[in-house]
MARTI-967921 format. One record per residue: x, y, z of N, C-alpha, C, O in turn. Coordinates in steps of 0.2 Angstrom, whole numbers, plus 2048, in hexadecimal, padded with zeros to 3 digits. Example, Ala and Ser with C-alpha at 12.3 -4.5 7.8 and 13.67 -1.06 7.14 Angstrom:
<nodes>
8427E482783E7EA8278427F08278477EF82A 8407F58238447FB824840800827843806828 
</nodes>
This chain:
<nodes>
8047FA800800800800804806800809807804 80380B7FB8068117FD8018188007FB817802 80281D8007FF82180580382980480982A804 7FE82E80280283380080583880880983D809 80383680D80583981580083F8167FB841812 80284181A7FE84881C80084E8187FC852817 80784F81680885581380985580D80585980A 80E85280980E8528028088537FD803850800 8088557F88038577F48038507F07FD84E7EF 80884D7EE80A8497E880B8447ED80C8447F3 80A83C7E880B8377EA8128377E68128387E0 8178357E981D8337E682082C7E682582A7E4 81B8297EA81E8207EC8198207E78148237E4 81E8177E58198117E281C80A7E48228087E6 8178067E28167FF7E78127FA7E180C7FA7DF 8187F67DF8127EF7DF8167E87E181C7E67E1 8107E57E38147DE7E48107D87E280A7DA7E0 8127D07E180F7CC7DC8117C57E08187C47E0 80E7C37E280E7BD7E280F7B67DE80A7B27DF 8127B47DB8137AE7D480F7A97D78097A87D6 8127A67DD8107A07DF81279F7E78157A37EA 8117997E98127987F08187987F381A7997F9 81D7977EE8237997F082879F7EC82E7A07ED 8247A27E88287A87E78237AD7E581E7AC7E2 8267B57E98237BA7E98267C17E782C7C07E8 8267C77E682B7CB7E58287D17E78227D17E9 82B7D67E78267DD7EA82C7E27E68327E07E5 8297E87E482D7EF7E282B7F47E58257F67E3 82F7F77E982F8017EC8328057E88368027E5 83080C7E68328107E48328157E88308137ED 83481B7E88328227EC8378277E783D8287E7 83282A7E383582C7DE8398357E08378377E5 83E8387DC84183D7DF83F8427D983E8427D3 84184A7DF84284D7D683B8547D68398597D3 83A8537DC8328587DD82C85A7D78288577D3 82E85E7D78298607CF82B85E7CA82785F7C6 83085A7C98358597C58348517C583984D7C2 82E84E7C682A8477C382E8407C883183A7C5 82E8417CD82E83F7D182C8377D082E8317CE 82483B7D18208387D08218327C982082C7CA 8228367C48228307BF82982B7BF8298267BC 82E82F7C28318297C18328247C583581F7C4 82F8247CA82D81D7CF82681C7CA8238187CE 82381C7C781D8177C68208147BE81F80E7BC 8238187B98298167B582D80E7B682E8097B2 83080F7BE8358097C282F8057C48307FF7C1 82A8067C88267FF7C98247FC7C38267F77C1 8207FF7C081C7FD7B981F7F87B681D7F27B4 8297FB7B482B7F67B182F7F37B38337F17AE 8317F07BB8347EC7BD82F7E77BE8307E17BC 8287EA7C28237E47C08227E17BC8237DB7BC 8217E47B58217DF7B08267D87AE8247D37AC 82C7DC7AE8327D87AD8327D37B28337CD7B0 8317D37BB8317D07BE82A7C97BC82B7C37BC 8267CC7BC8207C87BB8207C37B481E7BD7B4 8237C67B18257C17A782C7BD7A782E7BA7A3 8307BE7AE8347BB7AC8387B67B483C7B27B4 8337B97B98357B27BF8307AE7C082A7AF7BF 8357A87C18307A27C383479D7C983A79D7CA 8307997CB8347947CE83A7907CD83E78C7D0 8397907C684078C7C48497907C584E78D7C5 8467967C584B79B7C585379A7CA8537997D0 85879A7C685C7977CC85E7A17D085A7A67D0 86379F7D48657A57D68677AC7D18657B17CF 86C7A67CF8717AD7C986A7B17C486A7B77C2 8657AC7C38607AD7BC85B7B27C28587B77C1 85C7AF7C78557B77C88597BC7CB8557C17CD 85F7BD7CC8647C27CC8637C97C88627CE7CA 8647C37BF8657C77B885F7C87B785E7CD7B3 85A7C57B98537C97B88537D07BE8517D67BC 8547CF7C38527D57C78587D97C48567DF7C5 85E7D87C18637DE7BC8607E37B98607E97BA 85C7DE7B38587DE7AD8537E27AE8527E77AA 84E7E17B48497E47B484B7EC7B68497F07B2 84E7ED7BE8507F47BE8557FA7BB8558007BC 8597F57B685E7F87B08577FB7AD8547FF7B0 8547F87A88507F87A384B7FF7A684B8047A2 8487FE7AC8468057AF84B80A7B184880E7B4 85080A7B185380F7B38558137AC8558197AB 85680E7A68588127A185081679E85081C79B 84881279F84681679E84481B79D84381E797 84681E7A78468257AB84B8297AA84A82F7A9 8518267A88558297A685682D79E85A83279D 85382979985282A79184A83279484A838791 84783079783E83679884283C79B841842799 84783979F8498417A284F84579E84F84B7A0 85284279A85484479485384978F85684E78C 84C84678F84B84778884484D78A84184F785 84384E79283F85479484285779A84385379F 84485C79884885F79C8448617A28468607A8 83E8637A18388637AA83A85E7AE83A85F7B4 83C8587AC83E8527B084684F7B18478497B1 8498537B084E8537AF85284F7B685584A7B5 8528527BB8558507C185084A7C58528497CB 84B8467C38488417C584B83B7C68508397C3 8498387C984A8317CB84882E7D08438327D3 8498297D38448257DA84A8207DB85081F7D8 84781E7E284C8197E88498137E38458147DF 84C80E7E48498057E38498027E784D8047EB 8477FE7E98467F77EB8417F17E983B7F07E9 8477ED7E78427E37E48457E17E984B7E27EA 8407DD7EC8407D87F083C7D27EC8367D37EA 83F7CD7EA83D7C47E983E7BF7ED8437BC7ED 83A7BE7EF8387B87F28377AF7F08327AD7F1 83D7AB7EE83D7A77EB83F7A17F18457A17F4 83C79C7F183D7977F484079A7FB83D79F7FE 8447987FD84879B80484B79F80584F79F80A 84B7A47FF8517AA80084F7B07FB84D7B07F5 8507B380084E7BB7FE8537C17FA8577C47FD 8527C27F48557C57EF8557CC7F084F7CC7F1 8577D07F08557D87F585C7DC7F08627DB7F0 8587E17EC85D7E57E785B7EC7E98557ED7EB 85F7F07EA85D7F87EA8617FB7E88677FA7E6 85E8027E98628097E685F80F7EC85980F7ED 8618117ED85F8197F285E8187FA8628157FE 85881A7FE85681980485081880684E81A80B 84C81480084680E80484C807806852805805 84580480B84B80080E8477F980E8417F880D 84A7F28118497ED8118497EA81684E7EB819 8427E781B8457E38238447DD8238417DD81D 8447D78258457D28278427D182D8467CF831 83C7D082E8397CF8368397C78378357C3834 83C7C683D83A7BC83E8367BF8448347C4846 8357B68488307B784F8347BD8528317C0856 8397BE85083D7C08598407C88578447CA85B 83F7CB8528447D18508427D284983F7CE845 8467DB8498457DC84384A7DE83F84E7E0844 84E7DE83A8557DE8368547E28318507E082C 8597EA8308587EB82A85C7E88268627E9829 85C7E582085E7E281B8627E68148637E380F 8627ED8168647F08108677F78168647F981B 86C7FB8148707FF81486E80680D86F806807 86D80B81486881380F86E81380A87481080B 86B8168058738197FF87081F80286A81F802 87582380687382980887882C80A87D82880C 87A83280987F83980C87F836814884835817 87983581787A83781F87C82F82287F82E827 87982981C87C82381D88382581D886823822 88782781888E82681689282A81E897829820 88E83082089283582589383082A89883082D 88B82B82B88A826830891822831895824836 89281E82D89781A82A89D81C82B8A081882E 8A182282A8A782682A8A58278318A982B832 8A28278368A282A83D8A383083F8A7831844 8A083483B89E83983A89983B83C89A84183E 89483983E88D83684288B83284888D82C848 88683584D88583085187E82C84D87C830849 87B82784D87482784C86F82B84E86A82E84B 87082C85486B83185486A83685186483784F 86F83B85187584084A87184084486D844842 87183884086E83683D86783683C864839837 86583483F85D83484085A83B84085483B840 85C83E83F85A84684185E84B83D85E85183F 86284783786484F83486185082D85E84C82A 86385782C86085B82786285982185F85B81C 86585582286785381986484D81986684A814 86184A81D86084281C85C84081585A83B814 85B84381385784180C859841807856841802 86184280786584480086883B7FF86B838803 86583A7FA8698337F886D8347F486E83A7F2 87382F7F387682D7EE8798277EB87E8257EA 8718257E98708207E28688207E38648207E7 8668227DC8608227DB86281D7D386781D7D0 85A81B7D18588197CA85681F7C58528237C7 85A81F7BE8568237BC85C82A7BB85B82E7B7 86082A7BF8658317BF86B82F7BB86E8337B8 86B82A7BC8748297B88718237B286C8207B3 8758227AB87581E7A78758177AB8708147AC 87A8167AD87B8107B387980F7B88798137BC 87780A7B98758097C18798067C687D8027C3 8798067CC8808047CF8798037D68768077DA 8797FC7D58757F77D98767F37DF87B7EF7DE 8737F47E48767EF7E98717E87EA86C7E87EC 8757E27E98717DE7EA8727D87EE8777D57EE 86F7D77F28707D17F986A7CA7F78647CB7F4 86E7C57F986A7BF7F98697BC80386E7BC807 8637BB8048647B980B8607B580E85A7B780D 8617AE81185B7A98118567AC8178577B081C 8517A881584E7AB81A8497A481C84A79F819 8447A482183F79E82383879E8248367A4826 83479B82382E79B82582C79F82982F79F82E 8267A38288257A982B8287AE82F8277B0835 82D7B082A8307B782982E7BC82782D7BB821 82D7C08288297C882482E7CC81F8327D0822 82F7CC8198327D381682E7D98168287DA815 8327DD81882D7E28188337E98138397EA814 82E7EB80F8337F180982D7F680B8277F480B 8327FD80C83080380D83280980B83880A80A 82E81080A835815806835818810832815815 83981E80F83A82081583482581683682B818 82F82581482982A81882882581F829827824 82881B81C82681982382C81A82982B81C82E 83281982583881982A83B81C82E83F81A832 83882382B83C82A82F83382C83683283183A 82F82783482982A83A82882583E825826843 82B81E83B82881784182E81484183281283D 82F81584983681084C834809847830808843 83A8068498397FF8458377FA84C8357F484A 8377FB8538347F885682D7F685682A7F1858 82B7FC8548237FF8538227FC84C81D7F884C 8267FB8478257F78418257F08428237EC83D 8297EC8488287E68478227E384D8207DE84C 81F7E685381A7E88578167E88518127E3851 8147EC84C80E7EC84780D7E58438087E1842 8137E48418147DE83C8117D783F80D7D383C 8157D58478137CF84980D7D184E80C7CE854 8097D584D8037D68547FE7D384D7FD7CE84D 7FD7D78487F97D68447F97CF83F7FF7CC83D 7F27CB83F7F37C683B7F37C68357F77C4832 7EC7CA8317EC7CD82B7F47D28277F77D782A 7F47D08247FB7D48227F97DA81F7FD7DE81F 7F37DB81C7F17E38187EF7E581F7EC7EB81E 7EE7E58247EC7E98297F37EA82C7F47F082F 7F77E682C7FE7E982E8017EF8298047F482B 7FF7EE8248027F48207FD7F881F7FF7FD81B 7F67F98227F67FD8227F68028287F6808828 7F67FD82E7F88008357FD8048357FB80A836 80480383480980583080880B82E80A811831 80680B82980681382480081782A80181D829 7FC81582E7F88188317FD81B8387FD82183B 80281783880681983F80981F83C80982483E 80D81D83581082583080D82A83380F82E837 808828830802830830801832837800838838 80282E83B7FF831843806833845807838849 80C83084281583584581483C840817841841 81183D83C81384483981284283381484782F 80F83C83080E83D82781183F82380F83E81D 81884382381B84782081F84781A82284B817 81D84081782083D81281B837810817834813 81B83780981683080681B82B80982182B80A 81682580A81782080F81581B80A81081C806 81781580A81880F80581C80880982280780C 8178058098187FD80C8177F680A8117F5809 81B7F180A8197EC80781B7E580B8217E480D 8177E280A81A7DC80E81A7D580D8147D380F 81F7D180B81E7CD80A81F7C580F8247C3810 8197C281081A7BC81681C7B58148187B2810 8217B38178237AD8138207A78178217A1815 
</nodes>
């Protein structure tokens, strides 16, 4: 589900996710960048046509390396897109969006990104982020530069650096990581992550049995911390 928050005029997130079969699943976040500057279109550009590709070309038969070269495949292909539209219309020029695929294939979880929506891992006992922000404030983080707290609270925290869509190339991060029978993935842009602890996100996730009422409690928790950002969640249970 996404959610345009309390303040934003524009919805700038987009979400889809697809279920194949009982043992494989995938999901895609967007949260596109860029303000007037079509934000908006190039995150629905990135889901539209990662979905597809994802959906026309995984299957169960799929080994690792092969559903790799598809989740490649798919996000190159929209990156060149966003990148050829924003080219060739100078209104849109500095556009682009975060990514995240998440696939769900037998026992291991395939998780590629660009930017600072993020991926968790929830089992019975805990929650795990699974993906590291591309961010200025992550990188100050990292150089110890920063306390987290530091972090959690500065003005710059929304400057990425890797989006879809900006550069001819893409420069991807991709992790493979097993996982087990009822584990939660959960992919979000940071509307939800900069208003709901991740405590509060894993409290939401195992209280709730319905899993759309978890994502929508969620996005409801956003809005009740300050809305201040489109909010977008997705989940998939294994």
């Amino acid at each position: 589900k996404t959610d345009i928050g309390r303040v934003r005029k524009v919805n700038q997130d987009a979400v889809k996710t697809e279920v194949i079969s009982d043992n494989l699943a995938w999901s895609v976040v967007c949260d596109g960048m860029g303000g007037q500057a079509g934000g908006d279109i190039a995150s629905n550009i990135a889901v539209i046509m990662i979905s597809k590709f994802l959906s026309d070309n995984l299957s169960e038969l799929k080994t690792s390396d092969e559903i790799k070269s598809v989740i490649y495949e798919a996000v190159s292909s929209a990156n060149q897109a966003i990148y050829l539209k924003s080219e060739k219309d100078k209104n849109l020029k500095s556009m682009g969006t975060t990514v995240i695929v998440c696939v769900v294939s037998m026992n291991k979880l395939y998780v590629a990104h660009m930017g600072d929506s993020r991926a968790y891992l929830i089992s019975d006992d805990e929650i795990t982020q699974i993906t590291t922000d591309h961010s200025m404030v992550q990188e100050m983080l990292d150089n110890g530069k920063l306390t987290i707290e530091e972090a959690r609270n500065h003005p710059q925290k929304n400057i990425i650096t890797r989006a879809l869509g900006v550069n001819p190339e893409i420069k991807l991060e991709y992790n493979t990581i097993d996982i087990q029978k009822g584990n939660i993935i959960l992919s979000c842009t940071d509307g939800l992550t900069n208003t709901v602890e991740e405590q509060d996100i894993y409290n939401i996730c195992k209280k709730c049995n319905n899993k759309e009422e978890a994502v929508g409690k969620l996005i409801s928790k956003g809005n009740k911390n300050g809305g201040n950002d489109n909010i977008t969640v997705s989940l998939i249970c294994c």
